[in-house]
Structures are given as C-alpha cells and as structure tokens.
C-alpha positions in Angstrom: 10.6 7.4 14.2 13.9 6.2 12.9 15.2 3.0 12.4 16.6 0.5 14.8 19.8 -1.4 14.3 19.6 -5.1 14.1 20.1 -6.6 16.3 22.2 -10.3 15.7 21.7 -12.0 18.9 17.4 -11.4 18.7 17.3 -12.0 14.7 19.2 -15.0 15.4 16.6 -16.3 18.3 13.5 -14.9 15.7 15.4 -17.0 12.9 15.8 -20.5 15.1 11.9 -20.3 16.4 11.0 -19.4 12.7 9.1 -16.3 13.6 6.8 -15.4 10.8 5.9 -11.8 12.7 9.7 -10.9 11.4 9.3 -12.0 7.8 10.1 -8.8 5.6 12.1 -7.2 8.7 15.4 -8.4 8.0 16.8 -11.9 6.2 19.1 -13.9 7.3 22.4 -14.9 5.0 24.3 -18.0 5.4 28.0 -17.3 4.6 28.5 -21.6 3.7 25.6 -22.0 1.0 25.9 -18.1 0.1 22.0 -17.8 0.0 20.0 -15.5 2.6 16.3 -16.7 3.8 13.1 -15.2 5.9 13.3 -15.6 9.5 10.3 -18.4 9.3 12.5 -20.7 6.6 12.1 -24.0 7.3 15.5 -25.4 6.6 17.5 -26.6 9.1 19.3 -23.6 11.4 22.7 -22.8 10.3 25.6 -22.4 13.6 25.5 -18.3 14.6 29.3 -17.8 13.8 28.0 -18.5 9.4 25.0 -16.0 9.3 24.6 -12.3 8.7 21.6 -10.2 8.8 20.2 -7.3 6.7 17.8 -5.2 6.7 16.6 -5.5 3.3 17.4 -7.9 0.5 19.5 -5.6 -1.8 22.3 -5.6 0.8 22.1 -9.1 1.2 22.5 -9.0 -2.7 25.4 -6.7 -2.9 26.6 -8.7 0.0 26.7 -11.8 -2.9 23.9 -14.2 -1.4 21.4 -15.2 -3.4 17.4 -15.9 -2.5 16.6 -19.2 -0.9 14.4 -21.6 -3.1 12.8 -22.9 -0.6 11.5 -20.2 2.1 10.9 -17.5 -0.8 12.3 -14.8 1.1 10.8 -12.1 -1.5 7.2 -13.2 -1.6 6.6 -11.9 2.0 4.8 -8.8 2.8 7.4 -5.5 3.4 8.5 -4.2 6.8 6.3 -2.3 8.5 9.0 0.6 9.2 8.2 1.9 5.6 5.0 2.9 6.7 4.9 4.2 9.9 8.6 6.1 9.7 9.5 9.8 8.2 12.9 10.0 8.4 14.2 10.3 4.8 15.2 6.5 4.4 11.9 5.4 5.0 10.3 8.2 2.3 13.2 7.1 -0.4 12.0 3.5 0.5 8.3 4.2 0.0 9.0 6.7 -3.3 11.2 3.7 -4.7 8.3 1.2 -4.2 5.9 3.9 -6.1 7.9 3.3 -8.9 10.0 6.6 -8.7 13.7 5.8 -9.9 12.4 3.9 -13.2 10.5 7.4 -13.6 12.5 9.3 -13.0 16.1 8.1 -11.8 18.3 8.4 -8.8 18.4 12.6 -8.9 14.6 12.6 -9.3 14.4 10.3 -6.2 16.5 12.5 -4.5 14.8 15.7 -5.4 11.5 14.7 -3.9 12.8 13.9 -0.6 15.4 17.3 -0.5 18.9 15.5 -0.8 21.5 15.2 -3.2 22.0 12.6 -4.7 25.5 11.6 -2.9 23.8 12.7 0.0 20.7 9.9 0.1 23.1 7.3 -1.2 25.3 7.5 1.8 22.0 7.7 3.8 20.5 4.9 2.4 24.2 2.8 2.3 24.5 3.4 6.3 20.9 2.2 7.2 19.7 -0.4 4.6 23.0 -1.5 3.0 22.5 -0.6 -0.3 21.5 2.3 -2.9 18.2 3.8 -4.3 19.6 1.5 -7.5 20.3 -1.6 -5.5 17.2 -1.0 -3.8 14.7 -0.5 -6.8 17.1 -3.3 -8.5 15.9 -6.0 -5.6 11.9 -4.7 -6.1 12.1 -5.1 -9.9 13.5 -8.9 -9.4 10.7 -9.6 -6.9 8.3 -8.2 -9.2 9.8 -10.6 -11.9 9.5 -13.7 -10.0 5.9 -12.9 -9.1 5.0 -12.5 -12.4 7.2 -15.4 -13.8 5.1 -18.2 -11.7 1.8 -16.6 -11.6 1.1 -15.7 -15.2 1.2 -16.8 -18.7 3.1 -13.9 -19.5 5.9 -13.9 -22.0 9.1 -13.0 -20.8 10.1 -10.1 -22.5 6.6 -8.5 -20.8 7.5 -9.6 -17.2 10.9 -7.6 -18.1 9.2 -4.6 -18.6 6.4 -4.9 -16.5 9.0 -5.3 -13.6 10.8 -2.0 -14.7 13.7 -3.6 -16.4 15.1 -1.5 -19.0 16.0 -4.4 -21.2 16.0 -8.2 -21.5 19.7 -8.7 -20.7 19.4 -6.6 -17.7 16.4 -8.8 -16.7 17.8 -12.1 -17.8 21.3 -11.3 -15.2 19.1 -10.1 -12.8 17.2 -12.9 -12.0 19.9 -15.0 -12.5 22.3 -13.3 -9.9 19.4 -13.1 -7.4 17.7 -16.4 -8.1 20.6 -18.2 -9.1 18.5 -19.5 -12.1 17.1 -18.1 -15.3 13.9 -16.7 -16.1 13.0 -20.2 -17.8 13.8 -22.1 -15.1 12.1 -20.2 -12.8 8.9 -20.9 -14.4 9.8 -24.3 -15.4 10.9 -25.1 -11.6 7.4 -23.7 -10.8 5.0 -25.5 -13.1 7.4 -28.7 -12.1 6.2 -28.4 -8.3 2.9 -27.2 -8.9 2.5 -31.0 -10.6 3.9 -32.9 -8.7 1.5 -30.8 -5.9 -1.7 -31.7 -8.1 -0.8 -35.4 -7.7 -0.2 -35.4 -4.5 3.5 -35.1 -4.0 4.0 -32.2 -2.4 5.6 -32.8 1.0 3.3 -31.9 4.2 1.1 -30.0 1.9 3.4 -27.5 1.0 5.2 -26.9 -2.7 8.8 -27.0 -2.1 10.4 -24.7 -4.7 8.4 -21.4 -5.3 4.5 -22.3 -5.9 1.5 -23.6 -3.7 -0.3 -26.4 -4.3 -3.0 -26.7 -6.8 -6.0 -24.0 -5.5 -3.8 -21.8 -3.1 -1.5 -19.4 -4.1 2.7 -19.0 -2.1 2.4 -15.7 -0.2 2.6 -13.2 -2.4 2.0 -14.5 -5.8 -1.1 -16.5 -7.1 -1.9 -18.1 -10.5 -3.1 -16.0 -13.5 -6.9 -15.9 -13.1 -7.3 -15.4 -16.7 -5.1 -16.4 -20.3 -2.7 -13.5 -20.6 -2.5 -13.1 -24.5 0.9 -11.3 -24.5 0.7 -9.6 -27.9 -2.0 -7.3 -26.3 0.6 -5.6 -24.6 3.2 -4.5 -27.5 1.8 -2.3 -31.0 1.7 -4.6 -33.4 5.6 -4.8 -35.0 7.1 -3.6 -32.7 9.9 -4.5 -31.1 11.1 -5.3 -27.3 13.4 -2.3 -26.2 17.1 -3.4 -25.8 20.3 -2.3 -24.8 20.2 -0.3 -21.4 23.1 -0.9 -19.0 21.8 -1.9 -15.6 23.6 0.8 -13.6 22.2 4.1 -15.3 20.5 6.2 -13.0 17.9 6.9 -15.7 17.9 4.3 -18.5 16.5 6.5 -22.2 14.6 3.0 -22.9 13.0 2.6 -18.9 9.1 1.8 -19.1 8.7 5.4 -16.8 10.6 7.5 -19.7 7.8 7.0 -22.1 9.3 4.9 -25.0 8.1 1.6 -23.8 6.0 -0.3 -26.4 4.4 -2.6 -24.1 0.6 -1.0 -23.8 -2.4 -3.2 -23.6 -5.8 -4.1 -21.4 -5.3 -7.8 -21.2 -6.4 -8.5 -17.4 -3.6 -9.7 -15.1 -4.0 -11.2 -11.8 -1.5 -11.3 -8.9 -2.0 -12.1 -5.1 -0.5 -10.1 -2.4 0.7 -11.1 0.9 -0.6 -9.5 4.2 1.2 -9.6 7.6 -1.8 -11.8 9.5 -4.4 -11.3 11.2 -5.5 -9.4 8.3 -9.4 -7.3 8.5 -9.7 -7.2 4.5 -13.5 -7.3 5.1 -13.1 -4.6 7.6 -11.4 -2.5 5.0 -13.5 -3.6 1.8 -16.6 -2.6 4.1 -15.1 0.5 4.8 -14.6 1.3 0.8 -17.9 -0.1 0.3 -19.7 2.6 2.5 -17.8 5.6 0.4 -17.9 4.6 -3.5 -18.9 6.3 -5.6 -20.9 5.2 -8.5 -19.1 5.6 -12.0 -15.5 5.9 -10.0 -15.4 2.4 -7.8 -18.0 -0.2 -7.0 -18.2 -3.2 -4.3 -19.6 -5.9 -5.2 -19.6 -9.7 -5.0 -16.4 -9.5 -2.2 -14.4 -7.5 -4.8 -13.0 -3.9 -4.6 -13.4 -2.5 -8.1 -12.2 1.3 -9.3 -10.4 3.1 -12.2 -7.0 4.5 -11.5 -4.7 6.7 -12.8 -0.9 6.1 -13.5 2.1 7.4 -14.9 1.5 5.7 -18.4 -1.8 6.1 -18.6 -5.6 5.0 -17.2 -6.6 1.6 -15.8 -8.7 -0.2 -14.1 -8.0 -2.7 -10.6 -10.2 -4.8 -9.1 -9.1 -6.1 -5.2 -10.7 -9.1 -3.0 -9.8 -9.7 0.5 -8.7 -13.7 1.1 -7.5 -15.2 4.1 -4.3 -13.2 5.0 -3.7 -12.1 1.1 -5.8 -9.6 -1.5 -6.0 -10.9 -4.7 -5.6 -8.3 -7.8 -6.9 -8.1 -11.1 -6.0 -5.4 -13.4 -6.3 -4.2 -17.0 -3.7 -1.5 -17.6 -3.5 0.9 -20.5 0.7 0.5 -19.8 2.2 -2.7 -18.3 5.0 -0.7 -17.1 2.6 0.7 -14.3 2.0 -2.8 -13.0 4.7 -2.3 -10.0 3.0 0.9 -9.0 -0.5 0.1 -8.8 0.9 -3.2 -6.6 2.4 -0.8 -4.6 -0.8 1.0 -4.2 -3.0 -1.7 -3.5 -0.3 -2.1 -0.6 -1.3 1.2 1.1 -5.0 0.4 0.3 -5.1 -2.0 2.3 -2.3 -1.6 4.4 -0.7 -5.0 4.0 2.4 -4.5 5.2 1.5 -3.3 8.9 2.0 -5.2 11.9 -0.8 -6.1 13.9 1.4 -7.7 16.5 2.9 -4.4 17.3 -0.3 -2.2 17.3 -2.5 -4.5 18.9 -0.4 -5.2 21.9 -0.2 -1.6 22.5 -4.1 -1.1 22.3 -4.4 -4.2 24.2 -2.8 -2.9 27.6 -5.6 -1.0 27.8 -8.6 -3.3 29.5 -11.1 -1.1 28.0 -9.7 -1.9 24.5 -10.0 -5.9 24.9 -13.5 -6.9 23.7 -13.0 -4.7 20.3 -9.5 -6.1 19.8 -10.9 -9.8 20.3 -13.7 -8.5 18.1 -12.2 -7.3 14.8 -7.8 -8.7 14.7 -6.2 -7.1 12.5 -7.7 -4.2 11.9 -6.3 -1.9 9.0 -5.9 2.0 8.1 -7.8 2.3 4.8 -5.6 3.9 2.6 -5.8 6.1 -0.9 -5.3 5.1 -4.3 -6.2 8.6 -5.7 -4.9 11.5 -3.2 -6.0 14.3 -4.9 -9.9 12.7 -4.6 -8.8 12.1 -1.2 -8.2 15.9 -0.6 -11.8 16.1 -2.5 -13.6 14.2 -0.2 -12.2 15.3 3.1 -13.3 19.2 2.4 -16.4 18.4 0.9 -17.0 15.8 4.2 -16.5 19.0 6.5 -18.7 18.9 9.3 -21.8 16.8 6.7 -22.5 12.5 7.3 -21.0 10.1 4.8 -23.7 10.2 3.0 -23.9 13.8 2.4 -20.3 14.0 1.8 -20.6 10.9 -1.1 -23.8 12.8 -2.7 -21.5 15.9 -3.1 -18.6 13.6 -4.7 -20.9 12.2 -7.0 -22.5 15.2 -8.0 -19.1 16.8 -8.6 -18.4 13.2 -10.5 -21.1 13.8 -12.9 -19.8 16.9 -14.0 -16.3 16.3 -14.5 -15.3 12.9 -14.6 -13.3 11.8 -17.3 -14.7 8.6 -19.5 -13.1 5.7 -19.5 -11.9 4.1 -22.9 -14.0 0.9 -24.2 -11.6 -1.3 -23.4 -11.2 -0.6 -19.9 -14.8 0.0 -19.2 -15.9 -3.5 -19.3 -14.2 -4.6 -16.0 -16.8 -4.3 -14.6 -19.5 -2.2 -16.0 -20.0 -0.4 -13.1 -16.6 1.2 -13.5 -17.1 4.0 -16.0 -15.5 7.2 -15.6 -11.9 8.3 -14.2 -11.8 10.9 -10.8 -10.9 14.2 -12.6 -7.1 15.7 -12.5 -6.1 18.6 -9.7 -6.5 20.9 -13.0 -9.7 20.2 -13.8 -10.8 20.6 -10.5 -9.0 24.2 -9.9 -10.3 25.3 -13.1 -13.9 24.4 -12.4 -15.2 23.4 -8.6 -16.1 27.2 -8.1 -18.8 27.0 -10.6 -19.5 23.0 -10.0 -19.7 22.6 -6.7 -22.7 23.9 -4.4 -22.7 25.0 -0.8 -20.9 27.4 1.3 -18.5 29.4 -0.5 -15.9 29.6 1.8 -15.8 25.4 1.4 -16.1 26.0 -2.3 -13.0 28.3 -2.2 -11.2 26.3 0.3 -11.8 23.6 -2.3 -10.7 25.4 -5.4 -7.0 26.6 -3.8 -6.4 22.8 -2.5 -7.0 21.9 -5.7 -4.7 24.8 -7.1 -2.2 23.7 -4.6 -2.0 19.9 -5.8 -1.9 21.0 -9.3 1.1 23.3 -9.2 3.1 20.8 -6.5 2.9 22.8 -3.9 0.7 20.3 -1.9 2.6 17.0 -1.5 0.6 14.2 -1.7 2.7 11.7 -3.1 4.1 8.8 -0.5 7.3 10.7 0.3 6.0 13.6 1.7 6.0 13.9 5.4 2.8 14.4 7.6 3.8 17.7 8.6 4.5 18.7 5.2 1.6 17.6 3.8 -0.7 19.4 7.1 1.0 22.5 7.0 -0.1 23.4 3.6 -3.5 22.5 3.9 -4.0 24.4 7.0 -2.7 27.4 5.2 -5.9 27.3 3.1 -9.1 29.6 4.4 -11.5 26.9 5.8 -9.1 24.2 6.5 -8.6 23.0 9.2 -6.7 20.3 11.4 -9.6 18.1 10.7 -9.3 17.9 7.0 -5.6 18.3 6.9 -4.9 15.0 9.4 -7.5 13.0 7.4 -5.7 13.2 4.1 -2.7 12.7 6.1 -4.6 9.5 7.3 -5.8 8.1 4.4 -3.2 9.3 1.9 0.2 8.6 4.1 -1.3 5.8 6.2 -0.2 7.9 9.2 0.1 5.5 11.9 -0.5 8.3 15.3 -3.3 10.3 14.6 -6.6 10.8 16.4 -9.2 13.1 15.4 -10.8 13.6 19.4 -13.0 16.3 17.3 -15.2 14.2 15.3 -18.3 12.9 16.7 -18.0 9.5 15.4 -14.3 9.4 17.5 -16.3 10.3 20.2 -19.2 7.9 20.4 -17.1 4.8 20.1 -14.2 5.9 22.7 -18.0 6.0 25.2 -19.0 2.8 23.7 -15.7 0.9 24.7 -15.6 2.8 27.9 -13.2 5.4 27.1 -13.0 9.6 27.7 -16.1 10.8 25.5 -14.9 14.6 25.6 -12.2 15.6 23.3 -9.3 17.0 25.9 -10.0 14.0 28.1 -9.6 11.4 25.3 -6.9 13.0 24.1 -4.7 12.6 27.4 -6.0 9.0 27.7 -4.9 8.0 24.1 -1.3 9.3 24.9 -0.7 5.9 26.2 -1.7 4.0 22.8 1.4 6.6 20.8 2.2 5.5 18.4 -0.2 3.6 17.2 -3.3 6.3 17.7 -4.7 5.8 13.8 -5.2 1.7 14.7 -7.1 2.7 18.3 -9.2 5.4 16.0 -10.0 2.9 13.6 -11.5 0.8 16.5 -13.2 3.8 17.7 -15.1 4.2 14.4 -15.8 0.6 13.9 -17.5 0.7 17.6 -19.6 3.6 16.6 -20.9 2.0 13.8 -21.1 -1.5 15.7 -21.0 -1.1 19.5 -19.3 -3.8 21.5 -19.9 -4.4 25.2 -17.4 -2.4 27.2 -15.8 -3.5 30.7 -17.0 -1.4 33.3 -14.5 1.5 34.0 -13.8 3.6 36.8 -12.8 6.7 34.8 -14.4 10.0 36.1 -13.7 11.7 32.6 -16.0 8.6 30.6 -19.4 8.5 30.6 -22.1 7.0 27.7 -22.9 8.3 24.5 -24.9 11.0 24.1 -28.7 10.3 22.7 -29.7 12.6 19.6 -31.7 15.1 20.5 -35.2 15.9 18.8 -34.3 19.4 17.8 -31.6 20.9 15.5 -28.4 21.7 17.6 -27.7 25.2 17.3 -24.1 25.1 16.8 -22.2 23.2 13.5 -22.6 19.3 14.0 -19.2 18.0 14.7 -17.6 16.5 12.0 -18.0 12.9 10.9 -15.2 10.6 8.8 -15.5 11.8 5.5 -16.1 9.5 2.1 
C-alpha cells in the first residue's frame, strides 16, 4: 500500500469542519502567523490562498512553522499509514519511532530497510517532506513536550530521555518548534492547569498545553508519582554535552551507550488513541495469555517486564477512555521513547477505526458485532522473539495448553529480574529469555513432538543470528518467508507472528478453528475456501474482521439471517477424539 498525495482542497474541507478522524494525517500551516495546527484546531479558519499542508510535522518544521499552542498538534495519536503500509517510507517511519537513528544513525536506518543512505533521504524528502534526521528530530521534540508538562522531571532528563544528544540541542529544539523554552513550556503548563483548578478554564478545556485538573490533553497525563531526578544519573556525574544537532550519529546519543542517565524511578505518561478505542478488548485479550513471572493483569492494568536497548524494565498499561496510561521503571531513561513506541503497537493506538469499520460494516452480516465491540484492536507484541515462542509452541494445542508450555519453558530459562525492578508489581519477576538462550537450550527444555521442538530450536537460531526479521521494519513477506523455510512451520505460525508482531492489517487465518466458529456465529462461510472468497471483500482490512471472528467465538452475537449457500452453524463437539490433528486455535 503506498502513500497518497494530499490532497489541498479535502484537507482544507477536513480542517474547516475540524475533523478529529484526520488528526495525525497531515497539519495544516498558516503562512500569516507561521504556525501549523491539527485538522480539529479550534481557532478560527484561516482563507485557503495562506495555508499549506504536510504530511508530517518535520516538513512543516523545515518549512519554518512552528506548533500551535492551542490545538497541540503533537499530542495526537500517529497516522495510521505507518502501520498498515510496507513500502520503504512507511518501515523508515516505524524504525525511526522504535528509536533506530539515536541507535544507530541515519546509515543504520538505512541499512535495515536495504537503501543507501542518499537513497532513503530522497525517498523520504519526496513523500514526507523531510529526512530520517528531521523526522526523528520532530519525535524527540514531541517526546520532550510530553514529558515537560506531565512530569516532575528535571530538564536535563527530559533531554535525554527524548533522545537529545545534549542540552543545547534540546534547549533550540523546543524553542524552534514550540517557539518557547523548555521553562516556559512547563511554566505555561502549570499556569493553565491553575487557573483550570479554579475554575477558569474556558468551556472546560485548558487553553495552552494541559487538561484540567483530573484529565489528562491527548497524549500526555500528569506524573502519577514524584519523579526524584537524581535516580536517573550515577551519582557525580555529569549531563553529556556538546553534540551538534545535525550528526547522523552523535558519540554522546543515549543509544551509543555513554549516557549516564540510568535509574528505576517510575514514570507515567498517557497516550492518545484514535477513538473508539476497545482497550478492554485488548487488555482481556493479554489477560487470557500471561504468563505468570513474565506479565500479569490485574486491577485494569497490563503489567510485564521488557527488554530494551539499554537494558531491562518493567511497564505497566491501563486502558482509559480513548487513551492508555503508562507507568514504567526503566533501567535506562534513554529507552523511554521506544517502549512508548511499543506500547503504541500493543495496543494499536494509532489505527483508524473509521476506516476498518466501515469496510466490515458493508457487510450486513458484520453489523451486530461491529455495534457490539467499536473499536476493536489488533493486539500487538512487545517481545517478538516470545512471540515466535508462543506461535510454534500454540501449533494445533488450545490457549491453555499453549500458555502451560510457555510457562514451563519460563521456569527454566527465564532471566530474574533485578530488585529494583521487581517490585512493580510483585507479580512481575523474571525477563522472557534472549533468541540465544533459547537456540542453545529448547531442545533439551521443551517437551513434545520433536519435529516442533526442532522447528522451535532453528527459529530461535534464526532470530538470534538476524536472519529472521522481527523488528518493525521488516516486511510481512520477509518476515513469512523465513519462517516457512523452517521444518514444521507453516503458514499458520508464520502469519501469526506477522500478526501480532507487525500489526499486519490483511490477514485471515480461514485454517483455525476458532476463525471458523465465529465467521458461522455472525453468519458467514464456516469452510475455509468459502470464507476465504467472502472475506476478499473486507481487503484490506482482514486482521480487524478476524479479530471480530475470534471475539464471536469466544462470545457469540446474534447473527442476521443470511442467504448464503456456503454458511451454515457451528459445528457441536463431538463425544469422541477426532482422528485427524485438531485444527489450530490462536496461540498465547
């Protein structure tokens, strides 16, 4: 799926009806106040002949517009295209969200999606309006601002928990993008927050970057704990200083491993979803699959360890009202943008339910589960190499098989967490074991068929070397292909992983029994060919009607009556053992 080029007229008609739908898609820049704004900002509508529009907000940066102080144009979910696109600007864009050029630069960038470096700056220049640098530059300032009015945190920290590689090239940052500095950027935020406490905020909305008292902007929420800064820098040491803000690789970057800023003090952000949001659908979902010592559900929350660039932590998630809030203890603050990033595909904030669900929704037969559950999200992965784990090992077993087998494989080679991660909450002990460890010892750990146990091993193998591409700039058929080249893998497991790792948007697995006994419950093809040709008509939005087919197998709603020939009820169990391999179910 590749991009499609803006067009003015339709922005402009979005802009004047302040379409919230569009907010993240593009912004709109006023050439007469040089500041650009979200779609839904509530300021008065500028003549057509003064505005612009970009894709993204670096371009409207280089462009020389700053943000709007009033509509917040950062604190918005991200475009959907990200997500559901292959093409190489949409991998660059998700590889720079993961945190990839303050890892490891522009050429590293580059590298993981197969270009030059030349080659995906022109690439990127043509479709987005600006480089992998302007790019990451525009993520690092909306990062900043988040953390500038939602914590406690001292400023030097929100530099380089942002991915700045110094405090001057924060401080210029925010100030060309903001036009303010970081101090008044808080300051302007604890002023409105209150004059909101007493009551002065203007039809119940804070005018200039924070909610009201209680409820968080989109996209950023108050600290829910006292951030004690020092926790996060050795003790005498120093902020890092002195990187120029256009190296491709700064020596002193938070990814190159010299940062000092390294801690567990818990920080908590909020997130923005594109509404309606299912979090409950998705936190249910997670709930069904933990596994004890690795993640825990409990009391609304979303709670695992996690594994970054600098190091372990730990993340807890709960689901609000068109939001998640996050809560994290990190061994590195310099991970912070990742793990938000993460979180992202976890719960699949940034997708469009307006887009999906009017697709699924031509269908009558699709109605009463659409009314049912809006907003309904693709799970995603905050571990891919578990998620490889737990797709083999859920090879033609139940959930709950496929869990005990995780768990058992948990208890053997799980790696501890340090005390002062492990108390967030207790229930969160251990860290999933590395692609290594797992090569080096499933054959002996895990039990059951052998040619799973193999199958098993060489994924493993495959993840550890880089051979299997799991990270979010891989493509789905890159990521299938090797899979399937594995004895005992099949399209199944490959498409799965794709699934849950790459949030692949058009998929539908007609071969697993669950699949099947919801498409009978909402009146659909029960028969894999048959479903199959039916479904052609919901591309590309397959993953979002499979997701519905799962959550009416588990949940049956009443169906219209249909006059398909090829759809028919749902099976009942038999009595006896079927003689033939049960098909396969979702796996853990």
């Amino acid at each position: 799926m590749n991009a499609i080029p803006l067009d003015a007229d339709a922005c402009y008609r979005a802009s004047a009806g302040r379409d919230r739908r569009f907010d993240g898609q593009f912004v709109m820049a006023v050439r007469t106040t040089g500041i650009y704004c979200k779609p839904s900002c509530p300021a008065r509508m500028p003549r057509p002949a003064n505005v612009e529009f970009y894709r993204t907000s670096a371009a409207a940066h280089l462009a020389g517009f700053r943000a709007c102080k009033r509509c917040l144009p950062e604190a918005v979910p991200g475009s959907p295209e990200w997500a559901i696109r292959e093409d190489v600007a949409a991998r660059a864009m998700r590889l720079i969200g993961d945190g990839v050029v303050d890892r490891e630069g522009v050429p590293g960038l580059a590298a993981r999606v197969g270009y030059s470096g030349r080659q995906l700056g022109r690439v990127l220049s043509e479709e987005l309006g600006a480089g992998a640098l302007a790019l990451a530059r525009a993520q690092r300032a909306q990062t900043a601002r988040t953390l500038l009015v939602s914590t406690a945190m001292p400023a030097s920290d929100v530099a380089f928990a942002a991915g700045f590689a110094s405090i001057r090239q924060f401080n210029d940052t925010v100030a060309e993008v903001f036009g303010m500095t970081p101090t008044q950027v808080r300051a302007a935020a604890r002023r409105v927050d209150r004059l909101a406490n007493a009551g002065a905020a203007r039809s119940g909305v804070a005018r200039s970057g924070v909610a009201r008292s209680g409820a968080a902007e989109p996209g950023v929420a108050r600290s829910g704990v006292a951030y004690p800064g020092a926790a996060f820098r050795s003790a005498g040491t120093p902020a890092p200083q002195g990187a120029a803000a256009g190296l491709d690789k700064p020596a002193d970057s938070p990814g190159s491993g010299t940062s000092a800023h390294r801690g567990t003090a818990a920080i908590t952000v909020r997130l923005a979803a594109r509404e309606p949001f299912d979090g409950a659908g998705v936190l249910k979902w997670l709930a069904t699959r933990a596994i004890p010592g690795i993640e825990s559900v409990q009391d609304g929350a979303y709670t695992r360890s996690v594994r970054l660039a600098g190091g372990m932590g730990v993340v807890s998630v709960t689901p609000e009202p068109g939001a998640v809030s996050v809560t994290a203890r990190l061994a590195d603050l310099a991970d912070l943008p990742s793990l938000l990033a993460r979180v992202r595909r976890l719960f699949d904030l940034d997708a469009d339910p307006a887009m999906y669900e009017a697709a699924l929704a031509a269908d009558p037969r699709m109605a009463a589960s659409i009314a049912t559950t809006r907003g309904i999200r693709i799970p995603g992965a905050l571990d891919p190499v578990e998620m490889v784990v737990r797709a083999i090992l859920g090879q033609q077993v139940t959930v709950a098989a496929a869990r005990t087998a995780v768990r058992r494989l948990v208890a053997e080679l799980a790696e501890p967490l340090p005390p002062a991660l492990a108390p967030m909450p207790l229930e969160v002990t251990h860290l999933f074991p590395t692609a290594a460890t797992l090569a080096s010892a499933v054959r002996d750990v895990v039990t059951g068929p052998g040619r799973r146990r193999e199958a098993l091993a060489l994924a493993c193998e495959a993840a550890a070397s880089g051979e299997l591409p799991l990270d979010v700039g891989a493509t789905r058929d890159e990521l299938t292909s090797v899979l399937e080249a594995i004895p005992g893998i099949g399209p199944w497991t490959s498409n799965y992983v794709a699934l849950r790792v790459l949030g692949s948007p058009d998929l539908l697995l007609t071969g697993d029994i669950a699949v099947r006994n919801g498409a009978a419950a909402l009146g659909l093809p029960r028969d894999a060919k048959p479903l199959s040709e039916a479904a052609a008509a919901f591309a590309p939005w397959r993953s979002y009607l499979m997701m519905h087919l799962w959550r009416a197998a588990a949940s049956p709603v009443s169906a219209p009556p249909t006059s398909s020939p090829t759809a028919r009820p749902a099976r009942p169990a038999r009595p006896t053992a079927p003689r033939t391999p049960a098909p396969r179910t979702p796996a853990p």
